[in-house]
C-alpha positions as CSV (number, residue, x, y, z in Angstrom):
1,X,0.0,0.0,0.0
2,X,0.9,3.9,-0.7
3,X,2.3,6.1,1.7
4,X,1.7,9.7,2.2
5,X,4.4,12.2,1.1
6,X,4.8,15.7,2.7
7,X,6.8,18.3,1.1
8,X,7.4,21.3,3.3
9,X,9.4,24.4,1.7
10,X,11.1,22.9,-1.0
11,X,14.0,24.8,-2.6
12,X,15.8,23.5,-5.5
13,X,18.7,25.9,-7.3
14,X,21.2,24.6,-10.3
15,X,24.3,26.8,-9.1
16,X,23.2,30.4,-8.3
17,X,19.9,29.5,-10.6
18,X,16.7,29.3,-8.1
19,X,14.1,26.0,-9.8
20,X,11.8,25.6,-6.8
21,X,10.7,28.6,-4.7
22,X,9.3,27.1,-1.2
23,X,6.9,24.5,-2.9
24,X,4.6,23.3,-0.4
25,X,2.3,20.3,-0.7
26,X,0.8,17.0,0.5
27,X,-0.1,13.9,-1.0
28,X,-2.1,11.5,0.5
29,X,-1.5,7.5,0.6
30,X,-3.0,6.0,-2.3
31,X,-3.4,9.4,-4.2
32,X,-2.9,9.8,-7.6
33,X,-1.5,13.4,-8.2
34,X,-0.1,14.8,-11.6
35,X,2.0,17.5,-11.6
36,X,1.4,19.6,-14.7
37,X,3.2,22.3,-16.9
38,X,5.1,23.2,-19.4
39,X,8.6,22.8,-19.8
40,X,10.9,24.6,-17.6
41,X,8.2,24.9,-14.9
42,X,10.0,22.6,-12.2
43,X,7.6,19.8,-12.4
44,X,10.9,17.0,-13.1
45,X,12.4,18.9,-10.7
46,X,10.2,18.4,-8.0
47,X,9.8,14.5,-9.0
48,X,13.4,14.0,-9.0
49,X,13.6,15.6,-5.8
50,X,11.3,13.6,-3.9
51,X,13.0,10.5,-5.6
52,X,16.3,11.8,-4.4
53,X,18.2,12.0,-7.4
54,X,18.2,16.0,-7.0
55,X,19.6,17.7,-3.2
56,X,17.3,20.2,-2.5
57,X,18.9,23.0,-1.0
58,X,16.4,23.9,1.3
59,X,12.8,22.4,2.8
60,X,12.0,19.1,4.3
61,X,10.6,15.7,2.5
62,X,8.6,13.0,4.1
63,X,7.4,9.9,3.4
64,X,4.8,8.8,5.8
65,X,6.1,10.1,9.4
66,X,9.7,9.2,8.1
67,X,11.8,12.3,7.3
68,X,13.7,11.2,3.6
69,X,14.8,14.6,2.3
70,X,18.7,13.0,2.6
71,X,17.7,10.1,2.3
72,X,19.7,8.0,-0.9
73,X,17.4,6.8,-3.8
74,X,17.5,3.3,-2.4
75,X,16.1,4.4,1.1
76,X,13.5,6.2,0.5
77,X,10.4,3.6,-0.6
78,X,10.2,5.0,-4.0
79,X,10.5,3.5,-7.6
80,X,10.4,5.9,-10.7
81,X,9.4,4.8,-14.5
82,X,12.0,7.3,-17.1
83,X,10.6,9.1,-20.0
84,X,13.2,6.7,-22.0
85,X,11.7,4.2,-19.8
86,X,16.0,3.7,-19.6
87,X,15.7,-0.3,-20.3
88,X,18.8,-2.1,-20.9
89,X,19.5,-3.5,-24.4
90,X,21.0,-6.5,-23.4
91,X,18.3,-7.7,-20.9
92,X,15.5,-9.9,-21.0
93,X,11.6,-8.9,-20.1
94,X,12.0,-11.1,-17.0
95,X,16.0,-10.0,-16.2
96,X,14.8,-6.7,-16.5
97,X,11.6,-6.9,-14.4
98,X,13.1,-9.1,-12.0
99,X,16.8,-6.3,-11.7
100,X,15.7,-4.5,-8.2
101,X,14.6,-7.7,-6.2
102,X,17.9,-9.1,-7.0
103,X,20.0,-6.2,-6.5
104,X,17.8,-6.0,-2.5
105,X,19.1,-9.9,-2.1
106,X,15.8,-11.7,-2.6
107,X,16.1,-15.7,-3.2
108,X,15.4,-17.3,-6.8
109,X,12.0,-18.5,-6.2
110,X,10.6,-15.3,-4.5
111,X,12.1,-13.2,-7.4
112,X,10.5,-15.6,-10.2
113,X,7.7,-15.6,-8.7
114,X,7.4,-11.8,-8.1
115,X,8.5,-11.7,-12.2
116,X,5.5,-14.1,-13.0
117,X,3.0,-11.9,-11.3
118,X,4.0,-8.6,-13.1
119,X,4.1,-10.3,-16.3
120,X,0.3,-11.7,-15.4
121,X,-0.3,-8.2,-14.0
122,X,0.5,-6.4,-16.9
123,X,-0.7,-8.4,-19.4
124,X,3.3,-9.2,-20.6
125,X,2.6,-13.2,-20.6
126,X,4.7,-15.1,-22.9
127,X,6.9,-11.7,-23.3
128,X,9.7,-12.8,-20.8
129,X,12.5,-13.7,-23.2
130,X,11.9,-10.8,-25.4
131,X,14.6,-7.9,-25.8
132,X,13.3,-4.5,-25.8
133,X,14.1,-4.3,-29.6
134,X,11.5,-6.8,-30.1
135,X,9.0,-4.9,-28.1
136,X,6.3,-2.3,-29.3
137,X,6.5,1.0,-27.9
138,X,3.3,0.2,-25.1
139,X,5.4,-3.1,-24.1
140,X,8.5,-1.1,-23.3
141,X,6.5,1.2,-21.3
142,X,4.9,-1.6,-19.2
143,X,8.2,-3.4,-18.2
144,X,9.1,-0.1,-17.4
145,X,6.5,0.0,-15.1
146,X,6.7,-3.7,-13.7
147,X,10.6,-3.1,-13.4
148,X,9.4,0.1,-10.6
149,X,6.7,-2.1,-9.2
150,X,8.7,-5.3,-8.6
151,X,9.9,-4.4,-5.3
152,X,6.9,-3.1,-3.9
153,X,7.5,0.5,-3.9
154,X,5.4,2.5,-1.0
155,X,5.7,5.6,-3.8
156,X,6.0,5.3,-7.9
157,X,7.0,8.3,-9.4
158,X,6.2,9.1,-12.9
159,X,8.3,11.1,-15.3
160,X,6.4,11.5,-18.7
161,X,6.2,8.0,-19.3
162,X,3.9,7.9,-22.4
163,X,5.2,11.1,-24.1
164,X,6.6,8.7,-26.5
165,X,3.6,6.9,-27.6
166,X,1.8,7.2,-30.1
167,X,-1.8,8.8,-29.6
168,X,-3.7,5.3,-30.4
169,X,-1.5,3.7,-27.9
170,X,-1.4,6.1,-24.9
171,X,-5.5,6.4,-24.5
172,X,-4.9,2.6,-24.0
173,X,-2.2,3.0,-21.8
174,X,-3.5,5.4,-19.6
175,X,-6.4,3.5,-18.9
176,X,-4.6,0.6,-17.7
177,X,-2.0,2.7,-15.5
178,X,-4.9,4.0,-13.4
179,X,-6.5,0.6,-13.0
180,X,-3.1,-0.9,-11.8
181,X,-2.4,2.1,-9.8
182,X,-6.1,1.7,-7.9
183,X,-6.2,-2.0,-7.6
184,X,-2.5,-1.9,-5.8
185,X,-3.6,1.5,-3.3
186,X,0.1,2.7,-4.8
187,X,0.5,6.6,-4.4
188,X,1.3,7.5,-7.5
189,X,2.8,11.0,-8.6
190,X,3.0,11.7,-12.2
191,X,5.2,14.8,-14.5
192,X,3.4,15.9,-17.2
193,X,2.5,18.8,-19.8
194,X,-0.5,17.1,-21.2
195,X,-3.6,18.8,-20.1
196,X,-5.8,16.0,-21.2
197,X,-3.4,12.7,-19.7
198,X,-3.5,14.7,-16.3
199,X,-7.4,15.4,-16.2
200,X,-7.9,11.4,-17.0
201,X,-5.3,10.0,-14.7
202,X,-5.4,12.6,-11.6
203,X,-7.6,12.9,-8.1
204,X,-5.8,15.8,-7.7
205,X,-3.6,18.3,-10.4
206,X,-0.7,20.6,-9.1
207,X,-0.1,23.4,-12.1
208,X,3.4,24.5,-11.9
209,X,4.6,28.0,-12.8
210,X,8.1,29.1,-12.8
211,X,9.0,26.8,-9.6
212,X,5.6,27.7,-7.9
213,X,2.2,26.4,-7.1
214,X,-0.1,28.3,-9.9
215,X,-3.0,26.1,-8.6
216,X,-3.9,23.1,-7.5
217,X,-7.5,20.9,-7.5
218,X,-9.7,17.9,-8.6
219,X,-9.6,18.6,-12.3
220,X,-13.2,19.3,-12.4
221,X,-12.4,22.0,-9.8
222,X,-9.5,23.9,-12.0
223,X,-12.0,23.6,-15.1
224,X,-14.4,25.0,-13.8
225,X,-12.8,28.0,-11.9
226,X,-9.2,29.0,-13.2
227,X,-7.0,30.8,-10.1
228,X,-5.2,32.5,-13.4
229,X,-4.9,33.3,-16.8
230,X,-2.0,31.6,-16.7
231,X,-4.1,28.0,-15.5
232,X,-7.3,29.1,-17.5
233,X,-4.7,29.5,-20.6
234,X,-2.9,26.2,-20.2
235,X,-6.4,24.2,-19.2
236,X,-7.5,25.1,-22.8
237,X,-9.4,28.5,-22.2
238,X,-6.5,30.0,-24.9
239,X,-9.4,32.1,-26.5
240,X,-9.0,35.8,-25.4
241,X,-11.1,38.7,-25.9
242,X,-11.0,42.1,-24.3
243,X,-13.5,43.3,-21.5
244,X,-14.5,46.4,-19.5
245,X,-15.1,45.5,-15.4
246,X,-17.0,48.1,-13.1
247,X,-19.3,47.7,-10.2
248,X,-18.4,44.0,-10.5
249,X,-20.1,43.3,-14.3
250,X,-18.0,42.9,-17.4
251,X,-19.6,44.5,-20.7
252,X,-18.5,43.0,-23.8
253,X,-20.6,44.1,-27.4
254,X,-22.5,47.4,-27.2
255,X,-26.7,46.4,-27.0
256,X,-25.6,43.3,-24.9
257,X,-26.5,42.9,-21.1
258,X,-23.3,42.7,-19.1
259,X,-22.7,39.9,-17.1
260,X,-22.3,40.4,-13.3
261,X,-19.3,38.2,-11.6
262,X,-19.0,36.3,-8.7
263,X,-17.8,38.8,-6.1
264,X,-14.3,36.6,-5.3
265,X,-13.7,36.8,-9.2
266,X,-14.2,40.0,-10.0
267,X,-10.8,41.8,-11.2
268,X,-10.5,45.5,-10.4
269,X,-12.4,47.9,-12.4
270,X,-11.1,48.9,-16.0
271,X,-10.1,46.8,-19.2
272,X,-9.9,43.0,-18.7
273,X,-9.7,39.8,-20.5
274,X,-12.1,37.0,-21.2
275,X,-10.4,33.4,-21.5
276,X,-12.8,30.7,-22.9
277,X,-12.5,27.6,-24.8
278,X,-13.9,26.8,-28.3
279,X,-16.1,24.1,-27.6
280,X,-17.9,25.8,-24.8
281,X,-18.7,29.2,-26.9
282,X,-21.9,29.4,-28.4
283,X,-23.2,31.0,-32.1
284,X,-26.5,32.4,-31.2
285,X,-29.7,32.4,-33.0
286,X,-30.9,35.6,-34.1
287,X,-32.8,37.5,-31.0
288,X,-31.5,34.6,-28.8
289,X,-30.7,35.5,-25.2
290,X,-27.5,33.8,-23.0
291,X,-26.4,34.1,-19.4
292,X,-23.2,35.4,-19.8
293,X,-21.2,37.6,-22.7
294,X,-22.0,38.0,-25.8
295,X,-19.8,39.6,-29.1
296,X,-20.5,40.8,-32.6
297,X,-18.1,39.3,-35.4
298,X,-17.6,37.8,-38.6
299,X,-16.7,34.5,-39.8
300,X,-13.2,34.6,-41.3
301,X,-12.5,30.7,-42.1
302,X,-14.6,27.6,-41.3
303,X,-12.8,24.0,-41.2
304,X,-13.4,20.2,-40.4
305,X,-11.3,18.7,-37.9
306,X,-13.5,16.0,-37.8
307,X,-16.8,15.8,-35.7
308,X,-17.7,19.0,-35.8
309,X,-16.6,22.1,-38.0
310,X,-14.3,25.0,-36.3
311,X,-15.0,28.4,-36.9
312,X,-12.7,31.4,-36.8
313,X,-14.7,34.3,-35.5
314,X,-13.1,37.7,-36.2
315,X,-14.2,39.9,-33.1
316,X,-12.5,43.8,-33.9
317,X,-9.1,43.0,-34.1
318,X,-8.6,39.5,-32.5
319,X,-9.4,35.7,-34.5
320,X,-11.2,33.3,-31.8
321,X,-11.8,29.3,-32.5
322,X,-15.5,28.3,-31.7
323,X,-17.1,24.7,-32.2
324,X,-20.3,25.1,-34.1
325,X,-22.7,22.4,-35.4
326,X,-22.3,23.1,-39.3
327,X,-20.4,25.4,-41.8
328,X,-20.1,28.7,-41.3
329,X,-20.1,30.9,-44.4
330,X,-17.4,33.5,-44.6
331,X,-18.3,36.9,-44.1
332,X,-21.4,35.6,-41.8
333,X,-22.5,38.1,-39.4
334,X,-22.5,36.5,-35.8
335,X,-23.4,36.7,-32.2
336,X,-21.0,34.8,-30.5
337,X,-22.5,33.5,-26.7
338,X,-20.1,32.5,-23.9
339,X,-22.2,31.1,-21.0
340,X,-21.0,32.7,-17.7
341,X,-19.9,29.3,-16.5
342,X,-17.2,29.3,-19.3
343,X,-16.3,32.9,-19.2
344,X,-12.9,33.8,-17.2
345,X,-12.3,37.1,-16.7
346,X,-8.9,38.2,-15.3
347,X,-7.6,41.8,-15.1
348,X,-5.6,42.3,-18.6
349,X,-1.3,42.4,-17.5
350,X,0.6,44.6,-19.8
Protein backbone atom coordinates (compact mmCIF):
# COMPACT_ATOMS: atom_id res chain seq x y z
CA UNK A 1 0.00 0.00 0.00
CA UNK A 2 0.91 3.87 -0.67
CA UNK A 3 2.34 6.11 1.68
CA UNK A 4 1.67 9.72 2.25
CA UNK A 5 4.35 12.19 1.11
CA UNK A 6 4.82 15.69 2.69
CA UNK A 7 6.81 18.28 1.09
CA UNK A 8 7.40 21.33 3.29
CA UNK A 9 9.37 24.39 1.74
CA UNK A 10 11.15 22.94 -1.04
CA UNK A 11 14.02 24.80 -2.62
CA UNK A 12 15.85 23.51 -5.47
CA UNK A 13 18.66 25.93 -7.27
CA UNK A 14 21.21 24.60 -10.26
CA UNK A 15 24.31 26.83 -9.05
CA UNK A 16 23.25 30.35 -8.29
CA UNK A 17 19.93 29.46 -10.63
CA UNK A 18 16.67 29.26 -8.12
CA UNK A 19 14.10 26.05 -9.85
CA UNK A 20 11.85 25.56 -6.81
CA UNK A 21 10.71 28.64 -4.75
CA UNK A 22 9.32 27.07 -1.23
CA UNK A 23 6.92 24.53 -2.90
CA UNK A 24 4.62 23.27 -0.39
CA UNK A 25 2.29 20.32 -0.71
CA UNK A 26 0.76 17.01 0.48
CA UNK A 27 -0.13 13.89 -1.03
CA UNK A 28 -2.12 11.49 0.52
CA UNK A 29 -1.49 7.54 0.58
CA UNK A 30 -2.97 6.02 -2.26
CA UNK A 31 -3.40 9.41 -4.21
CA UNK A 32 -2.87 9.84 -7.56
CA UNK A 33 -1.47 13.36 -8.21
CA UNK A 34 -0.12 14.82 -11.62
CA UNK A 35 1.96 17.47 -11.63
CA UNK A 36 1.44 19.61 -14.65
CA UNK A 37 3.17 22.26 -16.88
CA UNK A 38 5.13 23.24 -19.40
CA UNK A 39 8.64 22.77 -19.82
CA UNK A 40 10.86 24.64 -17.64
CA UNK A 41 8.23 24.87 -14.90
CA UNK A 42 10.02 22.63 -12.19
CA UNK A 43 7.58 19.80 -12.41
CA UNK A 44 10.91 17.04 -13.07
CA UNK A 45 12.41 18.91 -10.75
CA UNK A 46 10.22 18.41 -7.99
CA UNK A 47 9.82 14.55 -8.96
CA UNK A 48 13.39 13.96 -8.97
CA UNK A 49 13.62 15.57 -5.78
CA UNK A 50 11.27 13.60 -3.88
CA UNK A 51 12.95 10.50 -5.63
CA UNK A 52 16.25 11.80 -4.39
CA UNK A 53 18.17 11.98 -7.41
CA UNK A 54 18.20 15.99 -7.03
CA UNK A 55 19.59 17.74 -3.21
CA UNK A 56 17.32 20.17 -2.46
CA UNK A 57 18.87 23.03 -1.03
CA UNK A 58 16.42 23.95 1.35
CA UNK A 59 12.76 22.37 2.75
CA UNK A 60 12.02 19.09 4.33
CA UNK A 61 10.64 15.74 2.50
CA UNK A 62 8.57 12.99 4.08
CA UNK A 63 7.36 9.87 3.44
CA UNK A 64 4.79 8.77 5.80
CA UNK A 65 6.09 10.08 9.41
CA UNK A 66 9.74 9.24 8.05
CA UNK A 67 11.80 12.34 7.27
CA UNK A 68 13.73 11.20 3.57
CA UNK A 69 14.78 14.55 2.27
CA UNK A 70 18.71 13.02 2.55
CA UNK A 71 17.69 10.09 2.30
CA UNK A 72 19.72 8.00 -0.92
CA UNK A 73 17.41 6.80 -3.81
CA UNK A 74 17.54 3.32 -2.43
CA UNK A 75 16.08 4.42 1.08
CA UNK A 76 13.55 6.20 0.49
CA UNK A 77 10.37 3.62 -0.65
CA UNK A 78 10.21 5.03 -3.99
CA UNK A 79 10.48 3.48 -7.61
CA UNK A 80 10.42 5.87 -10.72
CA UNK A 81 9.39 4.79 -14.53
CA UNK A 82 12.05 7.27 -17.07
CA UNK A 83 10.59 9.11 -19.99
CA UNK A 84 13.25 6.67 -21.96
CA UNK A 85 11.71 4.21 -19.76
CA UNK A 86 16.04 3.70 -19.56
CA UNK A 87 15.67 -0.31 -20.28
CA UNK A 88 18.79 -2.08 -20.89
CA UNK A 89 19.47 -3.50 -24.39
CA UNK A 90 21.04 -6.48 -23.36
CA UNK A 91 18.27 -7.74 -20.85
CA UNK A 92 15.47 -9.91 -21.04
CA UNK A 93 11.61 -8.92 -20.14
CA UNK A 94 12.02 -11.12 -16.99
CA UNK A 95 16.02 -9.97 -16.24
CA UNK A 96 14.79 -6.73 -16.54
CA UNK A 97 11.64 -6.88 -14.37
CA UNK A 98 13.09 -9.12 -12.00
CA UNK A 99 16.76 -6.32 -11.67
CA UNK A 100 15.67 -4.47 -8.23
CA UNK A 101 14.64 -7.66 -6.21
CA UNK A 102 17.94 -9.11 -7.02
CA UNK A 103 20.04 -6.20 -6.50
CA UNK A 104 17.85 -6.01 -2.49
CA UNK A 105 19.08 -9.91 -2.11
CA UNK A 106 15.84 -11.71 -2.57
CA UNK A 107 16.09 -15.66 -3.16
CA UNK A 108 15.42 -17.33 -6.79
CA UNK A 109 11.98 -18.51 -6.15
CA UNK A 110 10.57 -15.28 -4.47
CA UNK A 111 12.11 -13.19 -7.39
CA UNK A 112 10.51 -15.57 -10.20
CA UNK A 113 7.68 -15.61 -8.66
CA UNK A 114 7.45 -11.77 -8.06
CA UNK A 115 8.53 -11.68 -12.16
CA UNK A 116 5.48 -14.09 -13.03
CA UNK A 117 2.98 -11.95 -11.26
CA UNK A 118 4.03 -8.55 -13.11
CA UNK A 119 4.11 -10.33 -16.34
CA UNK A 120 0.31 -11.69 -15.37
CA UNK A 121 -0.30 -8.19 -14.03
CA UNK A 122 0.45 -6.37 -16.94
CA UNK A 123 -0.66 -8.40 -19.39
CA UNK A 124 3.27 -9.20 -20.59
CA UNK A 125 2.63 -13.22 -20.56
CA UNK A 126 4.74 -15.14 -22.93
CA UNK A 127 6.90 -11.70 -23.30
CA UNK A 128 9.73 -12.82 -20.80
CA UNK A 129 12.54 -13.73 -23.21
CA UNK A 130 11.94 -10.85 -25.38
CA UNK A 131 14.60 -7.94 -25.76
CA UNK A 132 13.32 -4.51 -25.81
CA UNK A 133 14.06 -4.27 -29.64
CA UNK A 134 11.53 -6.84 -30.09
CA UNK A 135 9.02 -4.85 -28.11
CA UNK A 136 6.25 -2.27 -29.30
CA UNK A 137 6.47 1.01 -27.90
CA UNK A 138 3.32 0.18 -25.13
CA UNK A 139 5.42 -3.13 -24.14
CA UNK A 140 8.51 -1.10 -23.29
CA UNK A 141 6.47 1.22 -21.34
CA UNK A 142 4.89 -1.60 -19.22
CA UNK A 143 8.19 -3.37 -18.16
CA UNK A 144 9.11 -0.14 -17.39
CA UNK A 145 6.51 -0.03 -15.14
CA UNK A 146 6.74 -3.66 -13.72
CA UNK A 147 10.65 -3.08 -13.42
CA UNK A 148 9.44 0.10 -10.64
CA UNK A 149 6.66 -2.09 -9.20
CA UNK A 150 8.68 -5.33 -8.65
CA UNK A 151 9.90 -4.42 -5.25
CA UNK A 152 6.94 -3.09 -3.95
CA UNK A 153 7.51 0.52 -3.86
CA UNK A 154 5.41 2.52 -1.04
CA UNK A 155 5.66 5.60 -3.76
CA UNK A 156 6.04 5.33 -7.95
CA UNK A 157 7.04 8.33 -9.44
CA UNK A 158 6.21 9.12 -12.93
CA UNK A 159 8.35 11.14 -15.25
CA UNK A 160 6.42 11.48 -18.67
CA UNK A 161 6.19 8.01 -19.25
CA UNK A 162 3.94 7.89 -22.39
CA UNK A 163 5.16 11.07 -24.05
CA UNK A 164 6.60 8.73 -26.49
CA UNK A 165 3.60 6.90 -27.58
CA UNK A 166 1.78 7.23 -30.07
CA UNK A 167 -1.78 8.81 -29.60
CA UNK A 168 -3.67 5.32 -30.35
CA UNK A 169 -1.49 3.71 -27.86
CA UNK A 170 -1.44 6.10 -24.89
CA UNK A 171 -5.50 6.36 -24.51
CA UNK A 172 -4.90 2.58 -24.00
CA UNK A 173 -2.22 2.95 -21.77
CA UNK A 174 -3.51 5.39 -19.55
CA UNK A 175 -6.38 3.53 -18.89
CA UNK A 176 -4.59 0.56 -17.70
CA UNK A 177 -2.05 2.70 -15.53
CA UNK A 178 -4.87 4.00 -13.42
CA UNK A 179 -6.52 0.60 -12.97
CA UNK A 180 -3.06 -0.88 -11.82
CA UNK A 181 -2.42 2.08 -9.83
CA UNK A 182 -6.07 1.69 -7.91
CA UNK A 183 -6.23 -1.99 -7.63
CA UNK A 184 -2.52 -1.92 -5.81
CA UNK A 185 -3.58 1.50 -3.34
CA UNK A 186 0.07 2.75 -4.85
CA UNK A 187 0.54 6.55 -4.44
CA UNK A 188 1.27 7.49 -7.45
CA UNK A 189 2.84 11.01 -8.57
CA UNK A 190 3.01 11.72 -12.23
CA UNK A 191 5.25 14.77 -14.51
CA UNK A 192 3.40 15.86 -17.22
CA UNK A 193 2.53 18.78 -19.76
CA UNK A 194 -0.46 17.08 -21.19
CA UNK A 195 -3.56 18.83 -20.10
CA UNK A 196 -5.77 16.02 -21.16
CA UNK A 197 -3.35 12.70 -19.68
CA UNK A 198 -3.54 14.71 -16.29
CA UNK A 199 -7.37 15.35 -16.22
CA UNK A 200 -7.89 11.37 -17.04
CA UNK A 201 -5.32 10.02 -14.72
CA UNK A 202 -5.36 12.60 -11.62
CA UNK A 203 -7.64 12.89 -8.14
CA UNK A 204 -5.80 15.77 -7.71
CA UNK A 205 -3.65 18.28 -10.39
CA UNK A 206 -0.69 20.59 -9.12
CA UNK A 207 -0.12 23.44 -12.12
CA UNK A 208 3.38 24.50 -11.89
CA UNK A 209 4.62 27.96 -12.81
CA UNK A 210 8.14 29.13 -12.83
CA UNK A 211 9.05 26.79 -9.58
CA UNK A 212 5.57 27.65 -7.94
CA UNK A 213 2.16 26.44 -7.11
CA UNK A 214 -0.11 28.30 -9.93
CA UNK A 215 -2.98 26.10 -8.65
CA UNK A 216 -3.94 23.07 -7.45
CA UNK A 217 -7.53 20.86 -7.50
CA UNK A 218 -9.68 17.93 -8.60
CA UNK A 219 -9.60 18.57 -12.30
CA UNK A 220 -13.18 19.30 -12.41
CA UNK A 221 -12.35 21.99 -9.78
CA UNK A 222 -9.45 23.91 -11.97
CA UNK A 223 -11.97 23.58 -15.15
CA UNK A 224 -14.43 25.04 -13.78
CA UNK A 225 -12.77 27.96 -11.92
CA UNK A 226 -9.15 29.00 -13.20
CA UNK A 227 -7.04 30.83 -10.08
CA UNK A 228 -5.17 32.54 -13.42
CA UNK A 229 -4.86 33.34 -16.81
CA UNK A 230 -2.03 31.63 -16.68
CA UNK A 231 -4.08 27.99 -15.54
CA UNK A 232 -7.29 29.09 -17.52
CA UNK A 233 -4.71 29.49 -20.57
CA UNK A 234 -2.91 26.18 -20.24
CA UNK A 235 -6.40 24.16 -19.22
CA UNK A 236 -7.50 25.11 -22.83
CA UNK A 237 -9.41 28.46 -22.19
CA UNK A 238 -6.52 30.01 -24.92
CA UNK A 239 -9.44 32.15 -26.52
CA UNK A 240 -8.98 35.81 -25.36
CA UNK A 241 -11.14 38.71 -25.89
CA UNK A 242 -10.96 42.11 -24.26
CA UNK A 243 -13.49 43.25 -21.48
CA UNK A 244 -14.48 46.42 -19.53
CA UNK A 245 -15.06 45.54 -15.42
CA UNK A 246 -16.97 48.10 -13.10
CA UNK A 247 -19.32 47.69 -10.20
CA UNK A 248 -18.36 43.96 -10.50
CA UNK A 249 -20.08 43.29 -14.29
CA UNK A 250 -18.00 42.88 -17.42
CA UNK A 251 -19.63 44.47 -20.71
CA UNK A 252 -18.55 43.02 -23.85
CA UNK A 253 -20.61 44.06 -27.43
CA UNK A 254 -22.54 47.38 -27.21
CA UNK A 255 -26.73 46.37 -26.96
CA UNK A 256 -25.58 43.32 -24.92
CA UNK A 257 -26.52 42.92 -21.07
CA UNK A 258 -23.34 42.67 -19.06
CA UNK A 259 -22.73 39.91 -17.09
CA UNK A 260 -22.25 40.37 -13.26
CA UNK A 261 -19.27 38.18 -11.56
CA UNK A 262 -19.00 36.33 -8.74
CA UNK A 263 -17.78 38.77 -6.08
CA UNK A 264 -14.34 36.62 -5.30
CA UNK A 265 -13.69 36.79 -9.16
CA UNK A 266 -14.24 40.05 -10.03
CA UNK A 267 -10.80 41.81 -11.20
CA UNK A 268 -10.53 45.49 -10.44
CA UNK A 269 -12.41 47.92 -12.42
CA UNK A 270 -11.10 48.86 -15.98
CA UNK A 271 -10.06 46.84 -19.15
CA UNK A 272 -9.93 42.95 -18.68
CA UNK A 273 -9.74 39.83 -20.45
CA UNK A 274 -12.06 37.02 -21.23
CA UNK A 275 -10.42 33.35 -21.54
CA UNK A 276 -12.79 30.74 -22.90
CA UNK A 277 -12.55 27.61 -24.85
CA UNK A 278 -13.88 26.79 -28.31
CA UNK A 279 -16.05 24.11 -27.56
CA UNK A 280 -17.86 25.82 -24.75
CA UNK A 281 -18.68 29.22 -26.92
CA UNK A 282 -21.89 29.37 -28.44
CA UNK A 283 -23.16 31.02 -32.11
CA UNK A 284 -26.46 32.44 -31.23
CA UNK A 285 -29.68 32.45 -33.02
CA UNK A 286 -30.95 35.55 -34.08
CA UNK A 287 -32.76 37.51 -30.96
CA UNK A 288 -31.53 34.61 -28.79
CA UNK A 289 -30.66 35.52 -25.20
CA UNK A 290 -27.45 33.76 -23.00
CA UNK A 291 -26.42 34.10 -19.35
CA UNK A 292 -23.24 35.44 -19.76
CA UNK A 293 -21.18 37.55 -22.67
CA UNK A 294 -21.99 37.96 -25.80
CA UNK A 295 -19.75 39.61 -29.08
CA UNK A 296 -20.53 40.78 -32.62
CA UNK A 297 -18.10 39.25 -35.39
CA UNK A 298 -17.60 37.81 -38.58
CA UNK A 299 -16.75 34.54 -39.80
CA UNK A 300 -13.20 34.61 -41.30
CA UNK A 301 -12.49 30.71 -42.05
CA UNK A 302 -14.65 27.55 -41.27
CA UNK A 303 -12.79 24.00 -41.20
CA UNK A 304 -13.40 20.16 -40.44
CA UNK A 305 -11.32 18.75 -37.92
CA UNK A 306 -13.52 16.01 -37.81
CA UNK A 307 -16.81 15.77 -35.68
CA UNK A 308 -17.74 18.97 -35.85
CA UNK A 309 -16.56 22.09 -37.95
CA UNK A 310 -14.34 24.95 -36.27
CA UNK A 311 -14.96 28.40 -36.87
CA UNK A 312 -12.66 31.43 -36.85
CA UNK A 313 -14.75 34.28 -35.51
CA UNK A 314 -13.05 37.69 -36.17
CA UNK A 315 -14.19 39.93 -33.10
CA UNK A 316 -12.48 43.76 -33.88
CA UNK A 317 -9.11 42.98 -34.06
CA UNK A 318 -8.56 39.53 -32.52
CA UNK A 319 -9.37 35.73 -34.51
CA UNK A 320 -11.22 33.33 -31.84
CA UNK A 321 -11.81 29.34 -32.49
CA UNK A 322 -15.49 28.33 -31.75
CA UNK A 323 -17.14 24.75 -32.23
CA UNK A 324 -20.25 25.14 -34.07
CA UNK A 325 -22.68 22.36 -35.40
CA UNK A 326 -22.30 23.12 -39.35
CA UNK A 327 -20.37 25.38 -41.85
CA UNK A 328 -20.12 28.69 -41.26
CA UNK A 329 -20.15 30.95 -44.45
CA UNK A 330 -17.38 33.50 -44.62
CA UNK A 331 -18.28 36.92 -44.15
CA UNK A 332 -21.43 35.60 -41.80
CA UNK A 333 -22.48 38.08 -39.38
CA UNK A 334 -22.48 36.50 -35.79
CA UNK A 335 -23.41 36.71 -32.18
CA UNK A 336 -20.97 34.77 -30.47
CA UNK A 337 -22.46 33.53 -26.72
CA UNK A 338 -20.08 32.49 -23.93
CA UNK A 339 -22.24 31.09 -21.00
CA UNK A 340 -21.03 32.73 -17.72
CA UNK A 341 -19.94 29.25 -16.50
CA UNK A 342 -17.20 29.32 -19.33
CA UNK A 343 -16.31 32.95 -19.23
CA UNK A 344 -12.91 33.79 -17.15
CA UNK A 345 -12.31 37.07 -16.68
CA UNK A 346 -8.94 38.20 -15.30
CA UNK A 347 -7.60 41.82 -15.13
CA UNK A 348 -5.61 42.26 -18.57
CA UNK A 349 -1.35 42.35 -17.47
CA UNK A 350 0.57 44.63 -19.77
Amino acid sequence: MGVGVEIEGLAVSYGRTPVLHGISLSVAAGEFVALLGPSGCGKTTLLRAIAGFVQPSGGVIRAGERDITTEPPERRGAAMVFQSYALWPHMSVEKTIGYGPRLRGWDRARIAARVEEMLRLLRLEGLGARLPAQLSGGQRQRVALGRALAVDPAILLLDEPMSNLDARVREGVRVELRALQRSLGITAIHVTHDREEAMILADRIIILHEGRIAQQGTPEELWARPASAYVADFLGATNRLQVRVHDGLAEAAEGEPPLRLAPDRAPLPGEATLHFRPEEARVLAPGEGLDGLVFHGTVALSAYPGGRWRAAIRIGAEDVLVDVPERLAQGQTVRLGIPSVAAHVFATSH
